[in-house]
C-alpha positions in Angstrom: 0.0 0.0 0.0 1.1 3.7 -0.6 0.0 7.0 -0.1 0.7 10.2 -2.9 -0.1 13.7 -2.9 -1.4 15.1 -5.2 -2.3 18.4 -3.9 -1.2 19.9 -0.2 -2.3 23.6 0.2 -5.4 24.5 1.8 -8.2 27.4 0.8 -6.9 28.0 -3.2 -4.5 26.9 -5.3 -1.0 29.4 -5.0 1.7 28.0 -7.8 4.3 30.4 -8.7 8.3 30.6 -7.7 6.9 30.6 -3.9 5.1 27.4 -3.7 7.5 25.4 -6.5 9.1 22.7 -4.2 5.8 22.0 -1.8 3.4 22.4 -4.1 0.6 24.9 -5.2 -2.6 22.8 -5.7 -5.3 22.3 -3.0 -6.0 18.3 -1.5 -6.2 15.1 -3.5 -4.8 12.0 -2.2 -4.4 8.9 -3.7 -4.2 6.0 -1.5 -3.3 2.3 -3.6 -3.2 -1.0 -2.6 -0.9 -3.4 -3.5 -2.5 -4.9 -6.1 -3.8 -1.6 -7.7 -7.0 -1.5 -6.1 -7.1 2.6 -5.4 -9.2 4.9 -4.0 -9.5 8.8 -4.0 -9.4 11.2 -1.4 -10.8 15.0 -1.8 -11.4 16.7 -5.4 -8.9 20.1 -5.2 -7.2 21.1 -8.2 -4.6 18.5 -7.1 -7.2 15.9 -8.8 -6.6 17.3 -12.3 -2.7 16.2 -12.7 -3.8 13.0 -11.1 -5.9 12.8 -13.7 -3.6 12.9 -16.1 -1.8 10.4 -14.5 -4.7 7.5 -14.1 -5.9 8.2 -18.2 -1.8 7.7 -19.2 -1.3 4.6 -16.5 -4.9 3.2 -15.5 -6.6 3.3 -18.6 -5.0 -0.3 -20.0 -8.1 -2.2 -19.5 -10.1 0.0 -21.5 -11.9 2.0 -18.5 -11.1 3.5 -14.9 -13.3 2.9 -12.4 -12.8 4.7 -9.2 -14.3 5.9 -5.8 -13.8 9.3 -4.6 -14.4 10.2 -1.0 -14.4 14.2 0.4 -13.7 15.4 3.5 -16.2 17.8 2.9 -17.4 20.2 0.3 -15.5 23.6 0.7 -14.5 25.0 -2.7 -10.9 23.9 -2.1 -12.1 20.4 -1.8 -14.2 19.9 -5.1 -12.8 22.9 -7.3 -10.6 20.2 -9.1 -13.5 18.3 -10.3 -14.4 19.9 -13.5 -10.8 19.3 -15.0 -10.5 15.6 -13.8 -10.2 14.5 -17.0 -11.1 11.0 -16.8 -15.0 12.3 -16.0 -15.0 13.2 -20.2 -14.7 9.3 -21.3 -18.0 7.7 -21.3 -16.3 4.3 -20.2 -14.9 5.4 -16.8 -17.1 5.0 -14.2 -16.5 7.3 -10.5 -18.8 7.4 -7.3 -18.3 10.3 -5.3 -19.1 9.8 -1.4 -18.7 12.7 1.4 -20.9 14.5 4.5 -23.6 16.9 3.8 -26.0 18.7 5.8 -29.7 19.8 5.7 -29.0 23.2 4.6 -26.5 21.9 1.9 -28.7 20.1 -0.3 -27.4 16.7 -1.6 -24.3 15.9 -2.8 -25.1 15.7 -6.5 -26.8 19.1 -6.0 -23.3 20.8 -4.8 -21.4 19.3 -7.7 -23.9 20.4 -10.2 -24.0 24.1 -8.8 -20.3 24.0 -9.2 -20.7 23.0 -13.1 -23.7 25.8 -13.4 -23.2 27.4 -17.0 -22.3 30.5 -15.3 -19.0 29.5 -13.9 -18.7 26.2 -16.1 -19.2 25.6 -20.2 -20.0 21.9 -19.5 -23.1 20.4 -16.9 -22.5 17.8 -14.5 -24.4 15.8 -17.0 -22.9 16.3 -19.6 -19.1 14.9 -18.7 -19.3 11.5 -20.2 -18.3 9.1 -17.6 -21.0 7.7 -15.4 -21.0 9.4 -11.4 -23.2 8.2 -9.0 -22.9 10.1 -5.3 -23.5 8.5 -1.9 -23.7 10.6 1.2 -22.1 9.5 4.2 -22.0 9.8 8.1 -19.8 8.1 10.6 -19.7 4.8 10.4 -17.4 2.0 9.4 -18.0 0.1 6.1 -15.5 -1.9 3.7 -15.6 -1.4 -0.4 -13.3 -3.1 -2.7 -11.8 -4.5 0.0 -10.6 -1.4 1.7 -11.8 -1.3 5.3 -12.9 2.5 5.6 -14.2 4.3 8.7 -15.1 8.0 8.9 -14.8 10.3 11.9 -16.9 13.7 12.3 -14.2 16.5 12.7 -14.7 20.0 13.9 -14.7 22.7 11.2 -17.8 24.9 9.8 -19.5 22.9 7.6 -19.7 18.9 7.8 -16.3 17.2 7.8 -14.5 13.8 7.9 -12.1 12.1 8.7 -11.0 8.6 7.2 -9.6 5.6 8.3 -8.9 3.1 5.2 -6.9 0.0 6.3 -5.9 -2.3 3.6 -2.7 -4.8 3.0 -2.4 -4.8 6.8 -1.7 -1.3 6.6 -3.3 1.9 8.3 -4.0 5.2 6.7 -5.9 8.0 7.9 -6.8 11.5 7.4 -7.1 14.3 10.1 -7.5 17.7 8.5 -9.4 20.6 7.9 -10.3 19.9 11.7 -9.7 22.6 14.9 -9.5 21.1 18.3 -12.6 21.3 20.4 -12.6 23.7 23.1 -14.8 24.7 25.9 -17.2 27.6 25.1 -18.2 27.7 28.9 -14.6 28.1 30.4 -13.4 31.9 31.2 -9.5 32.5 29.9 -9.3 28.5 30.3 -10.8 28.4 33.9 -13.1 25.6 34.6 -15.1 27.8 37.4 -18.9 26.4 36.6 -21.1 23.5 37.0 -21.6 24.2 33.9 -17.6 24.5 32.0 -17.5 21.1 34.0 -20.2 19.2 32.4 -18.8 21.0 29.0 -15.8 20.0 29.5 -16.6 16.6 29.8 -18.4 16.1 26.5 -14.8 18.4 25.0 -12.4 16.2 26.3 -14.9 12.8 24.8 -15.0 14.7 21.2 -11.0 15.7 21.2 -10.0 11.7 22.6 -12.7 10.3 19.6 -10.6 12.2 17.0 -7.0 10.3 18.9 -8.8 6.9 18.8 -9.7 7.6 15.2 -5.7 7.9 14.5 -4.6 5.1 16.6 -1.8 2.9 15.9 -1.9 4.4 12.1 0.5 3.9 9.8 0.6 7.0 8.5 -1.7 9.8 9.1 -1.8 13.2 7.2 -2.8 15.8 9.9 -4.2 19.7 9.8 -1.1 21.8 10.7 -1.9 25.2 8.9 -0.9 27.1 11.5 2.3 27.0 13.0 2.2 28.2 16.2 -0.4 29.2 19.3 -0.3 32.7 18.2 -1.5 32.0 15.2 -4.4 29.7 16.0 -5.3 32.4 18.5 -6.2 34.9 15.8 -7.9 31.9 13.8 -10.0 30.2 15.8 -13.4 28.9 14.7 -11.5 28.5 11.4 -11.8 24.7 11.4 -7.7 24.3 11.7 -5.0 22.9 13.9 -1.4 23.4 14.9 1.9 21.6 14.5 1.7 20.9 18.1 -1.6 19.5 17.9 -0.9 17.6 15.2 2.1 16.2 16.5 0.8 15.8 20.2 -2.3 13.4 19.0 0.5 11.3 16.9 1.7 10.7 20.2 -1.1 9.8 21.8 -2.4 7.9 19.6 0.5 6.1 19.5 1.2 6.5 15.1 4.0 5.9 13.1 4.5 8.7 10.8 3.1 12.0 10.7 2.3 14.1 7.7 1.9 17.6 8.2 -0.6 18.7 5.7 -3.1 21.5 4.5 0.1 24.2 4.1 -1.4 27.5 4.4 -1.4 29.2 1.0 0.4 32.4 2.4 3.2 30.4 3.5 6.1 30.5 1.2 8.6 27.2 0.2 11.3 29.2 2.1 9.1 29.4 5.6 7.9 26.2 5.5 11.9 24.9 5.1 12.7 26.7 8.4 9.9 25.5 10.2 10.5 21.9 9.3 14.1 22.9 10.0 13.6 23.5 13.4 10.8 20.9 13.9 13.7 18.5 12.7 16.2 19.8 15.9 12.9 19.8 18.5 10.9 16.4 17.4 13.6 14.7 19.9 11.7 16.2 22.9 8.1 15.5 21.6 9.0 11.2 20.9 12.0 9.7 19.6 9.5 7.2 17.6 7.0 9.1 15.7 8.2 10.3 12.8 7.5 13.8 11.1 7.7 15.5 8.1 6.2 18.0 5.6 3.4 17.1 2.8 4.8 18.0 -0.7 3.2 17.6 -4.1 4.0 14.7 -5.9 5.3 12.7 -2.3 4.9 9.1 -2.7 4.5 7.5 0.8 4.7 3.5 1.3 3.2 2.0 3.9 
């Protein structure tokens, strides 16, 4: 099994001189088995070079047939769909799963707005391929042999997480996801009834998200921002640290630790001495996880 990026940025796609060695484009993962079985993760504008890729190296049996699961349905997440190529050949065949809510309308409905002839010369309908959607909540289920289990995260619209397990192997996906914190508690004083009984049902929701994770593999984690300052002027954002990222790994007791979802301000140079110094300080946070930066193109085996 093995794990490649596609696309590593979060909120839109930044390429230019800046972003050249970690990647512009917004999340797509692939995630392979063994034997070539493969499934999908997230639709940014990562999804169209993979693309590319599947109609030049997948196509040898005449048709690609693929499932494609979102964390959710923010723009950066599904903006890459219209220019996945492989959706133009009327022999492929692609089912697109992820969360909605009430308010949202269905899945189908979100793609199609997205393909509207006002932003879009070519409908939904009209792509070719055949694309059937199916709507998920948490659960645990198991297609094409991958064992997949999803995990609500915290971030403003409906999110998941994923947990595919395949060859023996153990992949998951924590991003787009801020830690959950007490609404009740004044300046981080527990002083109620109240910030008590909130607390509680805090502490449950944030350990959920580290049994999720545990004993992976690999997992690619939310670490947009890079510091406490910087989560302070973010919060309600639906993002995590590097600290956080790194402190669940821990916890949760994981192998290897992508940090993922690069904010698009940060430039190739910033993230280098970040990772720089995360290299000299990972000693003190566990001398058995093992940490390092998501990059475009990055193929991972498990």
């Amino acid at each position: 099994m093995f794990v490649r990026l596609w696309g590593v940025r979060g909120s839109i796609p930044v390429p230019g001189p800046r972003t050249v060695r970690y990647g512009g484009n917004t999340s797509c993962i692939e995630v392979r088995a063994d034997d070539g079985r493969m499934v999908i993760i997230d639709a940014g504008s990562g999804i169209r070079e993979l693309g590319n890729f599947l109609l030049k190296n997948d196509l040898k049996d005449g048709s690609i047939k693929r499932d494609i699961f979102l964390t959710h349905t923010h723009w950066d997440h599904i903006h890459g769909y219209p220019f996945f190529t492989p959706i133009y050949f009327k022999q492929n065949e692609f089912t697109i799963h992820g969360p909605v809510n009430a308010v949202s309308g269905s899945l189908e409905q979100i793609f199609s707005a997205q393909m509207d002839y006002s932003y879009y010369p070519v409908k939904l309908e009209d792509t070719g391929a055949k694309v059937s959607f199916s709507e998920l909540k948490e659960g645990n289920f198991i297609l094409n042999g991958f064992r997949i289990s999803t995990c609500y995260l915290n971030h403003p619209v409906l999110c998941l997480g994923y947990r595919i397990e395949v060859d023996d192997r153990v992949f998951c996906t924590v991003y787009d996801h801020e830690p959950y914190q007490n609404i009740f508690a004044r300046d981080g004083v527990i002083d109620s009834e109240q910030a008590h009984e909130a607390q509680a049902a805090v502490d449950e929701m944030n350990m959920k998200v580290v049994n999720h994770i545990r004993g992976a593999d690999l997992v690619v984690y939310d670490a947009q921002y890079h510091n406490a300052e910087e989560y302070n002027s973010h919060r309600g954002w639906g993002h995590s640290t590097v600290q956080e990222a790194i402190g669940n790994s821990i916890k949760a007791g994981v192998k290897r630790a992508c940090l993922f979802h690069h904010d698009p301000t940060r430039s190739d140079d910033e993230l280098d001495v970040l990772y720089a110094d995360l290299k000299k300080k990972i000693k003190q946070y566990s001398q058995h996880l093992v940490v390092f930066p998501a990059k475009e193109g990055l193929r991972i085996p498990l």
